[in-house]
Structures are given as structure tokens and as C-alpha cells.
N, CA, C and O of each residue as an XYZ file, in Angstrom:
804
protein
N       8.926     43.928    -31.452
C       7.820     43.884    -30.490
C       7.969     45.040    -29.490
O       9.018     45.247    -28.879
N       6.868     45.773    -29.362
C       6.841     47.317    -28.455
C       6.720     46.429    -26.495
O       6.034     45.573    -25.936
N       7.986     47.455    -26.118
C       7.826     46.760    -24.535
C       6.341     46.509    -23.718
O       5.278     46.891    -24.208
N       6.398     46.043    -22.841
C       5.025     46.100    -22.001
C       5.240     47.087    -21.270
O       6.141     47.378    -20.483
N       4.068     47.710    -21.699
C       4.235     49.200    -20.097
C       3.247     48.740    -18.636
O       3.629     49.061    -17.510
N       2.112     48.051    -18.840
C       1.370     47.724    -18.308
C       0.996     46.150    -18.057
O       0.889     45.381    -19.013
N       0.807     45.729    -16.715
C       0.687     44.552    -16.002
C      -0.814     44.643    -15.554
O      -1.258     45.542    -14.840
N      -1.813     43.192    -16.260
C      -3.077     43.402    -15.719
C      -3.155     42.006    -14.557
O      -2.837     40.876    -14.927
N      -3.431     42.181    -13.718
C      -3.803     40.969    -12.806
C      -5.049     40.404    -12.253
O      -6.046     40.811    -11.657
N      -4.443     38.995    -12.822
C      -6.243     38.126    -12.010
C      -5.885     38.630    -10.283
O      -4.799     39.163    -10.056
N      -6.776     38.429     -9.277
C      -6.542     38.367     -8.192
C      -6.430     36.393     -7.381
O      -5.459     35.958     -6.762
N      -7.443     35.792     -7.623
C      -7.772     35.464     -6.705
C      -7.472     33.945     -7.548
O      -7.999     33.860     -8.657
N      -6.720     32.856     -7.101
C      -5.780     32.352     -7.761
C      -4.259     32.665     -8.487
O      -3.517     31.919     -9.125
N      -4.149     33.917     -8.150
C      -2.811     34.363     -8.691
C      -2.096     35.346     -7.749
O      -0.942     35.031     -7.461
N      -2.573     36.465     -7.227
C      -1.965     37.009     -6.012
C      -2.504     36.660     -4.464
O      -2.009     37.151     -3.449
N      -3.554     35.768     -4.490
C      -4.234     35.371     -3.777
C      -5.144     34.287     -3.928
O      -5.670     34.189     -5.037
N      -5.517     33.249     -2.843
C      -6.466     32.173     -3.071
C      -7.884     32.948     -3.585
O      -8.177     34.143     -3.556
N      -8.717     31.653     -4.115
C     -10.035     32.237     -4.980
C     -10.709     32.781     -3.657
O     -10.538     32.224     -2.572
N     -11.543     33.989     -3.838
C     -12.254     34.490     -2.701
C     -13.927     33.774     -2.436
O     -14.601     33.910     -1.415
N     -14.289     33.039     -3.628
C     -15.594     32.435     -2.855
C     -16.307     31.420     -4.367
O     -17.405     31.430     -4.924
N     -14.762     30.472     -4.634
C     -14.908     29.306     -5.783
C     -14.890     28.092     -5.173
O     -14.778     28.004     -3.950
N     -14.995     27.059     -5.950
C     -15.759     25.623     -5.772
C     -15.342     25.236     -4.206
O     -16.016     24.801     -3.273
N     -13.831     25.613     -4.340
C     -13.428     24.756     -3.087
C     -13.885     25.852     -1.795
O     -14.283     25.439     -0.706
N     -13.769     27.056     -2.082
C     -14.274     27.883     -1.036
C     -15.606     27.335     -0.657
O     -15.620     26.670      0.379
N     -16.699     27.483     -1.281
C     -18.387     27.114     -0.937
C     -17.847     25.753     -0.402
O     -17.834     25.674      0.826
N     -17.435     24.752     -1.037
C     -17.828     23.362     -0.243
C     -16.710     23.436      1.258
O     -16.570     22.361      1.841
N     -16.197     24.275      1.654
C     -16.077     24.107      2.587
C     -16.722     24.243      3.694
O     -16.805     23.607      4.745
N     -17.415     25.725      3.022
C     -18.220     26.102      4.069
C     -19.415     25.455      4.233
O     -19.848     25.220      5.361
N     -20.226     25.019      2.848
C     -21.064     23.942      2.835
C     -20.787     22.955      4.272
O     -21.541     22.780      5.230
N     -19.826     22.568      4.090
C     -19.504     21.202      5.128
C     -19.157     21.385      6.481
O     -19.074     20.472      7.302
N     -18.868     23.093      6.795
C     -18.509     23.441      8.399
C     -20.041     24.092      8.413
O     -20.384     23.835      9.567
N     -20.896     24.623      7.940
C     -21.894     24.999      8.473
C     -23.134     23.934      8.272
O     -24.234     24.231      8.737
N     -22.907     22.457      7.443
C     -24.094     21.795      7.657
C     -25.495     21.956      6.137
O     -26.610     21.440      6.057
N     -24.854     22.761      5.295
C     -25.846     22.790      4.418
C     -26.183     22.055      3.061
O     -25.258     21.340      2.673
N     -26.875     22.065      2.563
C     -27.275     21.014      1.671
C     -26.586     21.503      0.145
O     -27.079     22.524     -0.333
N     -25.642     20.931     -0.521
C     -24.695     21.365     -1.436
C     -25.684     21.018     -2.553
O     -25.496     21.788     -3.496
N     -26.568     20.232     -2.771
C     -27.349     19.893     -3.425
C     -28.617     21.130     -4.005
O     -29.190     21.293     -5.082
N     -28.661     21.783     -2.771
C     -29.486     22.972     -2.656
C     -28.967     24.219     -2.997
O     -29.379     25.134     -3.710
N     -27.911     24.035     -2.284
C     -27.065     25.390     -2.288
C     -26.648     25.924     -3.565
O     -27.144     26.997     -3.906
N     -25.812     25.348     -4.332
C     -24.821     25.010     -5.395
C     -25.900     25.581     -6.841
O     -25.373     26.258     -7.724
N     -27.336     25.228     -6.917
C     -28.120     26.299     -7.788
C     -28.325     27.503     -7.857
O     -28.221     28.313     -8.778
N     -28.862     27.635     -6.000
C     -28.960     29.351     -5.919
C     -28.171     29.809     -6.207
O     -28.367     30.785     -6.930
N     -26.608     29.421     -5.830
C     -25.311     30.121     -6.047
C     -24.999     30.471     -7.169
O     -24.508     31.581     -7.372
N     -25.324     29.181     -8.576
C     -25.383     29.814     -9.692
C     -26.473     30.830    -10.084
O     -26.054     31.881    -10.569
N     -27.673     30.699     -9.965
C     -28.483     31.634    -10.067
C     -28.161     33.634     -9.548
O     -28.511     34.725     -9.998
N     -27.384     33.170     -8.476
C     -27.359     34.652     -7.941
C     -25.517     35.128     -8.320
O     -25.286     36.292     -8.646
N     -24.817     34.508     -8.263
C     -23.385     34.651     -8.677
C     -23.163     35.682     -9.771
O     -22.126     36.325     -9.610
N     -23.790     35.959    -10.707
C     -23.039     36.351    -11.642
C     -23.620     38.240    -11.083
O     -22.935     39.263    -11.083
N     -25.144     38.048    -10.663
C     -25.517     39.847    -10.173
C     -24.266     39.614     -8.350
O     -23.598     40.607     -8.062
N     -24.196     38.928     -7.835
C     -23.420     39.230     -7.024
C     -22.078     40.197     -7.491
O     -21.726     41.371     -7.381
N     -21.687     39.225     -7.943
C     -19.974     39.347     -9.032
C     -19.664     41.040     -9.646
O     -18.649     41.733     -9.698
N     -21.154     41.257    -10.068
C     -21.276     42.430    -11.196
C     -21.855     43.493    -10.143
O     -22.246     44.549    -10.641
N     -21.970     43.341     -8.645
C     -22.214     44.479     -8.027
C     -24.081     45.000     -8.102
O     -24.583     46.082     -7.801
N     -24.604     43.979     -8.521
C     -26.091     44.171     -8.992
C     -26.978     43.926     -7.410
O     -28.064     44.501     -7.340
N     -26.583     43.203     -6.335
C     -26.623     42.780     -5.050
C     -26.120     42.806     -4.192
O     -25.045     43.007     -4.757
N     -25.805     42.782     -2.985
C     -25.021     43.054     -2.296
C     -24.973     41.546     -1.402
O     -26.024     40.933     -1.215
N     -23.550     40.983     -0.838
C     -23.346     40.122     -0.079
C     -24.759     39.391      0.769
O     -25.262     38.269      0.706
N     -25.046     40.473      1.464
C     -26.358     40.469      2.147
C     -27.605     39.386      1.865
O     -28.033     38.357      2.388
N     -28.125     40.760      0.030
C     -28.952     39.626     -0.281
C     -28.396     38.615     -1.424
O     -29.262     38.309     -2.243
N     -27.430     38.179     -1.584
C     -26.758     36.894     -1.766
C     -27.011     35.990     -1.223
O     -27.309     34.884     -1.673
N     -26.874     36.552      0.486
C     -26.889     35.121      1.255
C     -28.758     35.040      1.846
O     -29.555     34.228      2.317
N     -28.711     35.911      1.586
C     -30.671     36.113      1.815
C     -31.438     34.966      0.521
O     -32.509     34.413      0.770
N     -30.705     34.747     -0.822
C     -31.053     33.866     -1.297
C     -30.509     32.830     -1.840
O     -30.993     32.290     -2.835
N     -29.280     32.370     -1.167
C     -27.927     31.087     -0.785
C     -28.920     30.425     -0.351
O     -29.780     29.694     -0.842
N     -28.559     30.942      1.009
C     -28.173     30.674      2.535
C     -29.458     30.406      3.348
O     -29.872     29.305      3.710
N     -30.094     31.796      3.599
C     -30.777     32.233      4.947
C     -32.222     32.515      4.031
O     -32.879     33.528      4.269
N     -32.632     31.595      3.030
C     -33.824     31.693      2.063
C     -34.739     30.556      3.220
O     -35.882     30.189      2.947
N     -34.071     30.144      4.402
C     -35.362     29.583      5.104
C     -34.194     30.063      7.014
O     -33.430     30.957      7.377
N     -34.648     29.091      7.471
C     -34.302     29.651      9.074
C     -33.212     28.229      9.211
O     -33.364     27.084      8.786
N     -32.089     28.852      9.982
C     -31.078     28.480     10.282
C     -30.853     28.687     11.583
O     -31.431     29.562     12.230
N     -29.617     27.541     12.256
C     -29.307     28.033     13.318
C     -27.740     28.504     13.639
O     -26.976     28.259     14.572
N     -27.624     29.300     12.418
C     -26.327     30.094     12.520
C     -26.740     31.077     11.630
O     -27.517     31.105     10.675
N     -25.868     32.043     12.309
C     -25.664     33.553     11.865
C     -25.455     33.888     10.541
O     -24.968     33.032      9.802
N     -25.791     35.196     10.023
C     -25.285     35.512      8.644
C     -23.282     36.039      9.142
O     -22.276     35.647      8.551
N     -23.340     36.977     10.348
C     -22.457     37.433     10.505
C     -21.362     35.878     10.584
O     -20.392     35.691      9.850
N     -21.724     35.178     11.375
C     -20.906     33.714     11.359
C     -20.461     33.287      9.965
O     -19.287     33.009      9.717
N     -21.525     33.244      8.987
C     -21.283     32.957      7.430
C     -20.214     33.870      7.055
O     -19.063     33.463      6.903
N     -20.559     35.134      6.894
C     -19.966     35.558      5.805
C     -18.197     36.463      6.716
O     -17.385     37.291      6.302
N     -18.336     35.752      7.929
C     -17.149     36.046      8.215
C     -16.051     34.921      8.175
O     -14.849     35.175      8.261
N     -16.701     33.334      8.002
C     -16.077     32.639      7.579
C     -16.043     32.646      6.492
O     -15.443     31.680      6.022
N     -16.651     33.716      5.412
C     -16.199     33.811      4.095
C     -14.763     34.443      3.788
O     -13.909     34.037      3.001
N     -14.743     35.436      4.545
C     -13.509     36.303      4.672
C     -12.488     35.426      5.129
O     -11.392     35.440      4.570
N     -12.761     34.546      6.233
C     -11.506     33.818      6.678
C     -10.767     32.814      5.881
O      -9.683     32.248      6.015
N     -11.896     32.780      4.848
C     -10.941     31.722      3.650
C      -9.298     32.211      2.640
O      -8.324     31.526      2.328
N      -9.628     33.651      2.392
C      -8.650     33.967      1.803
C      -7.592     34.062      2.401
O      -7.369     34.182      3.606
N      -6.605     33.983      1.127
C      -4.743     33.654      2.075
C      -4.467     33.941      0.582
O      -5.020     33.672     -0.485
N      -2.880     34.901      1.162
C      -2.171     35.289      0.405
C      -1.384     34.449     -0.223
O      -1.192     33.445      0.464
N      -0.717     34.424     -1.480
C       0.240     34.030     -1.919
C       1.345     34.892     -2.486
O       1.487     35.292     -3.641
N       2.247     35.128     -1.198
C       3.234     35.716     -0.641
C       4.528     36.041     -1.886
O       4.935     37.177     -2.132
N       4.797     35.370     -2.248
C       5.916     35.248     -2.988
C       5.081     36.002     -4.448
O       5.408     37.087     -4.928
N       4.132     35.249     -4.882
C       3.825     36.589     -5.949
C       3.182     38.026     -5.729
O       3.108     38.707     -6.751
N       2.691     38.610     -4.518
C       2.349     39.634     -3.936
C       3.860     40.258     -3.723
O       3.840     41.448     -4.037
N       4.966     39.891     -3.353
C       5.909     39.945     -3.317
C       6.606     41.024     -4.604
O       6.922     42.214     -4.611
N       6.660     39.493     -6.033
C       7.333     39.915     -7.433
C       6.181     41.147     -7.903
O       6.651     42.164     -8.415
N       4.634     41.038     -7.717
C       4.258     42.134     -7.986
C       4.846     43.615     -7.347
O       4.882     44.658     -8.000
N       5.137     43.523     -6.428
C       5.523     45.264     -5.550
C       6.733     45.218     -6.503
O       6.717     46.059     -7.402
N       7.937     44.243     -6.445
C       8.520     44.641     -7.222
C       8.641     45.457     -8.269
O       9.433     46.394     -8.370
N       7.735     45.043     -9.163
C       7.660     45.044    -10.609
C       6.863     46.702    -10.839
O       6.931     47.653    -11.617
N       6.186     46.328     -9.736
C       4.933     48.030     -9.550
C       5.924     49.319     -9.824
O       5.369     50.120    -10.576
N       7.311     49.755     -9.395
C       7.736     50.950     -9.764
C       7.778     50.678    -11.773
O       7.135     51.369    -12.564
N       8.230     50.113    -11.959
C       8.562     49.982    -13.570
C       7.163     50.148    -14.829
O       7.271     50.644    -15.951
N       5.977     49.594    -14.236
C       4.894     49.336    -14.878
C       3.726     49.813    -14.513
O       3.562     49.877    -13.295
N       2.747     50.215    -15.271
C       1.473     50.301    -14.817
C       0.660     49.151    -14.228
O       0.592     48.015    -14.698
N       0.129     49.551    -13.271
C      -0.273     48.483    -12.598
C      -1.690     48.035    -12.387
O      -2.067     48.981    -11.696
N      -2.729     47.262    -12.498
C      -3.962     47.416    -12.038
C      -4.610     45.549    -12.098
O      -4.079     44.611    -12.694
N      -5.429     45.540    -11.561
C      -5.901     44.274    -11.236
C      -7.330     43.750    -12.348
O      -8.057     44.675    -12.709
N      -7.539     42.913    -12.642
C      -9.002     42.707    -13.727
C      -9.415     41.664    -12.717
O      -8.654     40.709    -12.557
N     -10.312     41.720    -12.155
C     -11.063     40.544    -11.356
C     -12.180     40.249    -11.117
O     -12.867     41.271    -11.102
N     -12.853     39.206    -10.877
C     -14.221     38.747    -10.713
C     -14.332     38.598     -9.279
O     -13.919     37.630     -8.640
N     -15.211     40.131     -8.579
C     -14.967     39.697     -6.612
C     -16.616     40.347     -6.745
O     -17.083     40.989     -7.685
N     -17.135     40.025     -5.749
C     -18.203     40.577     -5.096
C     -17.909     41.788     -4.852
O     -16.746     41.939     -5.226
N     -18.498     43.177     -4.238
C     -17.601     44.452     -3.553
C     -17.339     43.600     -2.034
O     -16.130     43.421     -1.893
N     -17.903     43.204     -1.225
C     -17.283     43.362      0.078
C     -16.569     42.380      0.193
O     -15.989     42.324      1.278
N     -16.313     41.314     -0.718
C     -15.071     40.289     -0.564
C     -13.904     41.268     -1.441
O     -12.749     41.205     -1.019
N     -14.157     42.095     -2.548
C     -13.228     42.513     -2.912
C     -12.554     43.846     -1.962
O     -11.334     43.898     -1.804
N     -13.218     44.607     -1.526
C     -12.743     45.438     -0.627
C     -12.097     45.087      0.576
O     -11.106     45.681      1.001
N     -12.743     43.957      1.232
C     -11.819     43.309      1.983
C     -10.609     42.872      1.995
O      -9.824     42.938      2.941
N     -10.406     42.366      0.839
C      -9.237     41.774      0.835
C      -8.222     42.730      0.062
O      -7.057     42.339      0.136
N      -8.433     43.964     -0.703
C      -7.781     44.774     -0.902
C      -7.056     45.521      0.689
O      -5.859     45.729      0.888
N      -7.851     45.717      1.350
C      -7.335     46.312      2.400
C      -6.660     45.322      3.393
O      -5.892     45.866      4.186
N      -6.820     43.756      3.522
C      -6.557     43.180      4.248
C      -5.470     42.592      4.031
O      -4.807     42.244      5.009
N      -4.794     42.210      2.152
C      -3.382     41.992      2.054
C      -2.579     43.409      1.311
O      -1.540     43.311      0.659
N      -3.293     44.678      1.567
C      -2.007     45.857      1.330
C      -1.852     45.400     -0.166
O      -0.776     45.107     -0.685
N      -3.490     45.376     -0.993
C      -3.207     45.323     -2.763
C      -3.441     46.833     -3.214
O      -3.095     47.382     -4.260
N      -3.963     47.218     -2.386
C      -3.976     49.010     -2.849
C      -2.223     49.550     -2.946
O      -1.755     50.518     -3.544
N      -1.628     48.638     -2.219
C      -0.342     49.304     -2.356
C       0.768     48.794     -3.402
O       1.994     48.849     -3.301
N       0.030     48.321     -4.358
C       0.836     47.660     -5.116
C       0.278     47.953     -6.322
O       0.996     48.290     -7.263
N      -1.401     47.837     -6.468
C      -1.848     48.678     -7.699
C      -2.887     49.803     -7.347
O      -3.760     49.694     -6.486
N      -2.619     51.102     -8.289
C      -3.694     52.154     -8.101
C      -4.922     52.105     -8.900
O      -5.657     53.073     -9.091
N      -5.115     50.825     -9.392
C      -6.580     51.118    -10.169
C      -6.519     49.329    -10.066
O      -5.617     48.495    -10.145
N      -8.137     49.282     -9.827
C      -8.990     47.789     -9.789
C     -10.007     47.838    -10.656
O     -11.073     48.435    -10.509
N      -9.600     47.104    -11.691
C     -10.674     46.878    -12.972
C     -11.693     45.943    -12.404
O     -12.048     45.054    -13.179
N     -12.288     45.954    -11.107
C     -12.934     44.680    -10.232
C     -14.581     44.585    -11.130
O     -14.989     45.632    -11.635
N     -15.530     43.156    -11.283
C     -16.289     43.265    -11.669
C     -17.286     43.717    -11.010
O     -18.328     43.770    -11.663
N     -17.349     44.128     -9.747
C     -18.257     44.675     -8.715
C     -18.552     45.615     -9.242
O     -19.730     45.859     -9.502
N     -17.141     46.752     -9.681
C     -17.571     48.199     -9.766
C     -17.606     48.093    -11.603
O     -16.896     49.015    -12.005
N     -17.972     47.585    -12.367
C     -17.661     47.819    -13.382
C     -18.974     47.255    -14.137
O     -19.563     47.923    -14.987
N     -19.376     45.953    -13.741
C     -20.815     45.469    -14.377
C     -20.812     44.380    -15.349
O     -21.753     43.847    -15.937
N     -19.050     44.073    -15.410
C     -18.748     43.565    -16.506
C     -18.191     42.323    -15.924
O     -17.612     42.592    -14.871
N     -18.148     41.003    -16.230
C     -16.999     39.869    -15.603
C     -16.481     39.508    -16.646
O     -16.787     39.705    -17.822
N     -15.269     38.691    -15.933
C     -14.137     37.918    -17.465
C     -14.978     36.947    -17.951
O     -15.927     36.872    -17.170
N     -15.093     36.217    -18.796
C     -14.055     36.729    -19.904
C     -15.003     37.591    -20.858
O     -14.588     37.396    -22.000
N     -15.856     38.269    -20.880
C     -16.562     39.338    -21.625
C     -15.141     40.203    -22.178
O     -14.291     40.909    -21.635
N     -15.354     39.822    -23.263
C     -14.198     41.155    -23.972
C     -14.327     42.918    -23.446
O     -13.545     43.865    -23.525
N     -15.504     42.783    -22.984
C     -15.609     44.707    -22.493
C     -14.839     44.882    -20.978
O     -14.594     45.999    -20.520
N     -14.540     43.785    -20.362
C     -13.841     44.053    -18.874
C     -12.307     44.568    -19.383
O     -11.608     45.352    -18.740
N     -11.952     43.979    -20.630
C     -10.141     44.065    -21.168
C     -10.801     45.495    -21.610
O     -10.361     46.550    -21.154
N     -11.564     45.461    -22.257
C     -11.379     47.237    -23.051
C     -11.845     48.595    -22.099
O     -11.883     49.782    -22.425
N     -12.100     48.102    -21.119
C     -12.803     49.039    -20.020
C     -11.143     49.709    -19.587
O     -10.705     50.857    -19.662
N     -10.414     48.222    -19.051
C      -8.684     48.599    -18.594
C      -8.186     49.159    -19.166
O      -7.680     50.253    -18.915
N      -8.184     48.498    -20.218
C      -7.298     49.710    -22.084
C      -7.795     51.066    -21.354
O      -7.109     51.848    -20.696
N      -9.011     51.120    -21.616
C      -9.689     52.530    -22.208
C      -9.324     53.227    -20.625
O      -9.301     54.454    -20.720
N      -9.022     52.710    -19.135
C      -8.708     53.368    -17.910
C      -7.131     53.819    -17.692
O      -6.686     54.791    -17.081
N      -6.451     52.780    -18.401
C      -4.889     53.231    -18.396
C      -4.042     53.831    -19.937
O      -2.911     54.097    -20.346
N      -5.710     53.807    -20.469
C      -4.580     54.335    -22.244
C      -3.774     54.178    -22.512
O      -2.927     55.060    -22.654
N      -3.513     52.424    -22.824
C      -2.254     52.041    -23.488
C      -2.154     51.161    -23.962
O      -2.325     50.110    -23.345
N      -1.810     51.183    -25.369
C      -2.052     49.828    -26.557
C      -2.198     48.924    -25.911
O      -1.685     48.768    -24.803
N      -3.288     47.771    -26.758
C      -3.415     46.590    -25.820
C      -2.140     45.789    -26.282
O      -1.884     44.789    -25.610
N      -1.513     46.012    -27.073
C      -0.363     45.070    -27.786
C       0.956     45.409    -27.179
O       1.975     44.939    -27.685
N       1.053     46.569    -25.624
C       2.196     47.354    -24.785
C       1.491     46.668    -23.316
O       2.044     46.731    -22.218
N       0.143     46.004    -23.579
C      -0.139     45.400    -22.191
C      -0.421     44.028    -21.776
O      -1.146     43.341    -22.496
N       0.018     43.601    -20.810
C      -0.162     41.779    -20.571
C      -0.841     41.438    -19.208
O      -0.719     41.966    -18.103
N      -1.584     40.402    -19.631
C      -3.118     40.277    -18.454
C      -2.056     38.885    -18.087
O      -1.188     38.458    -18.848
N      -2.367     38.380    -16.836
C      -1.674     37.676    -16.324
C      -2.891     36.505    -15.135
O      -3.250     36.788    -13.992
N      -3.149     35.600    -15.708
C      -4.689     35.101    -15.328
C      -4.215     33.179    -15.042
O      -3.291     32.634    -15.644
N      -5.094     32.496    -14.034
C      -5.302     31.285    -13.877
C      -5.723     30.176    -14.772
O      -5.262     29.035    -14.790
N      -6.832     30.764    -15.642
C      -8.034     30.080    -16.080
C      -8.071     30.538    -17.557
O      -8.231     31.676    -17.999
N      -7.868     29.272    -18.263
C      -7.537     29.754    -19.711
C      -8.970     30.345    -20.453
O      -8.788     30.549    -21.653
N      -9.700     30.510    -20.203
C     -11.348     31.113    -20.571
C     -10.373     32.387    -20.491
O      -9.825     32.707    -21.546
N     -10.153     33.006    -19.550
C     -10.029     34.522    -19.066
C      -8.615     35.233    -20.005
O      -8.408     36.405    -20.319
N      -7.667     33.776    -20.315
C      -6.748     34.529    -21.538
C      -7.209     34.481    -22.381
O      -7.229     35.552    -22.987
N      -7.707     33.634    -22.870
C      -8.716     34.002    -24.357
C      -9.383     34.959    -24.413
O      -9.605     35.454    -25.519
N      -9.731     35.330    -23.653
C     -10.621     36.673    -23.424
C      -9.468     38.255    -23.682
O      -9.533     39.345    -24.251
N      -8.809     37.723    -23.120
C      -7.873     38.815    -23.111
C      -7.110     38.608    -24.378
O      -6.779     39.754    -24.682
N      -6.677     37.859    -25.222
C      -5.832     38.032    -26.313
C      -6.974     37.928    -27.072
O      -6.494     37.783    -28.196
N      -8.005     37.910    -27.184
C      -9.578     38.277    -28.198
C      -9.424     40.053    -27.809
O      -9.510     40.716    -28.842
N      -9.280     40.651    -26.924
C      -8.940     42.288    -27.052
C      -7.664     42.744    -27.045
O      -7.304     43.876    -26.722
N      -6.814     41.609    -27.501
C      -5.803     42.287    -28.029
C      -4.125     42.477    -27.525
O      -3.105     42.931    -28.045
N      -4.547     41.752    -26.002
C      -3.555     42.069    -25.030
C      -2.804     40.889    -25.202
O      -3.325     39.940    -25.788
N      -1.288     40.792    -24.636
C      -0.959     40.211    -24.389
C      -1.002     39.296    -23.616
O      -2.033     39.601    -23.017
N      -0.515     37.989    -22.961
C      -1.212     37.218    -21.867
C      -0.596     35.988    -21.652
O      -0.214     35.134    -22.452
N      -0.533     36.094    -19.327
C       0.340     35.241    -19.709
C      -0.842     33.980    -18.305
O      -1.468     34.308    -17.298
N      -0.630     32.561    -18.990
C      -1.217     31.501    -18.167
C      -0.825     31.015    -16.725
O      -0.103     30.019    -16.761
N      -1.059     31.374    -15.735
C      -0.297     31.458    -14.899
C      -0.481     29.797    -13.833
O      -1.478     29.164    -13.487
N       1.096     29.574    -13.588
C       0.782     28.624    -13.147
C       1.447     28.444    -11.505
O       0.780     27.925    -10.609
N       3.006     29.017    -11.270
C       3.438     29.137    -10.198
C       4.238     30.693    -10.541
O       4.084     31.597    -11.362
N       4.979     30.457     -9.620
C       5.777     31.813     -9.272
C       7.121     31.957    -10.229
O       7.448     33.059    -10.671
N       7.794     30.881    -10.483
C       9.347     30.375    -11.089
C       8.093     30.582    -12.488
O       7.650     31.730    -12.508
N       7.558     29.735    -13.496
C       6.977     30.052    -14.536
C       6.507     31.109    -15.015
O       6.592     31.309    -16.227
N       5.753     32.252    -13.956
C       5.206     33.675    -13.916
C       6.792     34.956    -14.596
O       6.940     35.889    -15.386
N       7.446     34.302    -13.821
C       8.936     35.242    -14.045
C       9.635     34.843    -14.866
O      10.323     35.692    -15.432
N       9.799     33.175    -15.367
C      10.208     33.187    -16.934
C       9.710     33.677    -18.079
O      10.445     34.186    -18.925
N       8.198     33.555    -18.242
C       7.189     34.233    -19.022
C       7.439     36.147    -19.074
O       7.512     37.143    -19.794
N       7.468     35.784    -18.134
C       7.484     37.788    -18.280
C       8.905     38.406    -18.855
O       8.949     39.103    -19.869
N       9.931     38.091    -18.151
C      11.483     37.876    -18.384
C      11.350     37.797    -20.005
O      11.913     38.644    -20.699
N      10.612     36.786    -20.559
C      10.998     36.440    -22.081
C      10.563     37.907    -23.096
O      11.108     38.412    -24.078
N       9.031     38.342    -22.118
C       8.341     39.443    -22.441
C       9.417     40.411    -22.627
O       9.190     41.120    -23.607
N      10.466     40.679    -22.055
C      10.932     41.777    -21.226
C      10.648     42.423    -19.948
O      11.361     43.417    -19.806
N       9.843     42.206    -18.948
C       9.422     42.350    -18.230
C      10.331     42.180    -16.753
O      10.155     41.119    -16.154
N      10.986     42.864    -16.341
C      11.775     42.821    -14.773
C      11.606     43.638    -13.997
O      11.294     44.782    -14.327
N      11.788     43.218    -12.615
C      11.749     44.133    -11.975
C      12.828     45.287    -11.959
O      12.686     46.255    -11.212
């Protein structure tokens, strides 16, 4: 078996909490007062052009949110959107590690301004130099073209690279193009899995 040169990462459940999934919305659902009943369609309806960069945050919440008159802010909303995310320290951690040895880059499903945010806000630019994010790309998991977009950005066998994801949809996706892949569940499991790979810091 040829080593892994390359490490692909979910973000948001794996180096970080989800940036704006089930439990994110119903929270905010329930601190700002809105009807989850209501909400919870548009969200599917507009989610996936959000995700893919087709819209912007803005009019997201122009047709969430603020599709009638409220008596709170967009800026109030979508800054308690931002305030939801939180790091998970210990694997932000084994990633820097691991970053001198491997190619590094992220595959994720973010909006741009939740994903830019939080790139700059937990120091992930400094750990990987390329974001396979679905904002900038057009593509979300598990579409087999988000894995071959990464291949085709870091040129390197998919069978020398391992996607490292929450949500078993998104490894299937990834060992359907070829990659290796690992199910991620805590931090102690993440580093036996890889370890077995060959994979150390």
C-alpha cells in the first residue's frame, strides 16, 4: 500500500462545531422567536445555492428570515450565527501537527462568509494552504466532483490521499473517487485510524 501524502478535511464537526446544522438553526430558531415550522423549508429551499456560493448570506436571510418584518436585526442574526462556532481544540491541535509531513487542505460544505470567518477566526489558514470549500467551488459533498476537484488541485493519486469526514454520506463519496477515508468519531479513534494508515505526526 503507497503512503498517504495528503490529508483532506471535513471542517465543521471535525476541526470544528457544524457552522449552521440542525442544532445550530434550532437554536437560533428558539433565541430569536421564530417559527421552525416556517423556517426549516425556506432553509431547505435556499441551503444548497447558499452552500455553493450562488447567494450570499444576505439574501439567505432575505428569504429565511427577514421574508416579512421582524423586530430584530439581520446584523443581530447573523452575528449570532458566527457566535455559534467553537473549536475543537485537541484536533485543530493533531492537525498543525501533522501539517509539516502532509499535504494539507480542507473539503467542506460552508456558506463564503461563515466559511471565511471562521477560517480567520480559529487560525485554519495556518494549518492548511488550500480550501476545497463549497462556496468557492459550486460543488457540495458528497457529489463525487468536490473529491476530484481536490485530486485535480493537489495532484496526487487518490489511492496516496485520505478524506477524513463526520457523516458517512460524505465517505462514500469519497471512497466512490477513490480516496482513502477515514469516519471520524473522536480524537483517540482519529489517531488510531491514521497511525494504522501510516500516518504521524
Amino acid at each position: 500500500m503507497k503512503p498517504i501524502r495528503a490529508l483532506f478535511w471535513d471542517v465543521g464537526g471535525v476541526l470544528l462545531s457544524n457552522a449552521w446544522d440542525q442544532e445550530e438553526r434550532a437554536r437560533a430558531v428558539e433565541r430569536f422567536g421564530l417559527d421552525a415550522r416556517q423556517f426549516e423549508p425556506l432553509h431547505r429551499e435556499a441551503v444548497a445555492e447558499l452552500e455553493q456560493g450562488r447567494i450570499t448570506l444576505d439574501e439567505y436571510l432575505s428569504r429565511t428570515v427577514f421574508w416579512q418584518s421582524r423586530d430584530i436585526s439581520r446584523s443581530d442574526f447573523s452575528s449570532y450565527m458566527f457566535s455559534l462556532s467553537r473549536a475543537r481544540t485537541d484536533v485543530l491541535e493533531y492537525a498543525r501537527l501533522l501539517a509539516p509531513r502532509h499535504r494539507m487542505a480542507t473539503i467542506n460544505n460552508e456558506s463564503r462568509e461563515l466559511n471565511e470567518y471562521r477560517i480567520q477566526k480559529f487560525g485554519l489558514d495556518g494549518i492548511f494552504p488550500l480550501f476545497v470549500s463549497s462556496c468557492y467551488v459550486g460543488v457540495r459533498k458528497p457529489d463525487p466532483g468536490i473529491y476530484r476537484l481536490a485530486l485535480e488541485l493537489t495532484q496526487i493519486p487518490p489511492e496516496e490521499c485520505c478524506f477524513i469526514d463526520d457523516r458517512p454520506a460524505n465517505i462514500q463519496g469519497a471512497r466512490g473517487a477513490g480516496l482513502r477515508a477515514v469516519l471520524f468519531e473522536n480524537l483517540h479513534q482519529l489517531r488510531k485510524s491514521l497511525e494504522q494508515q501510516g500516518v504521524t505526526p
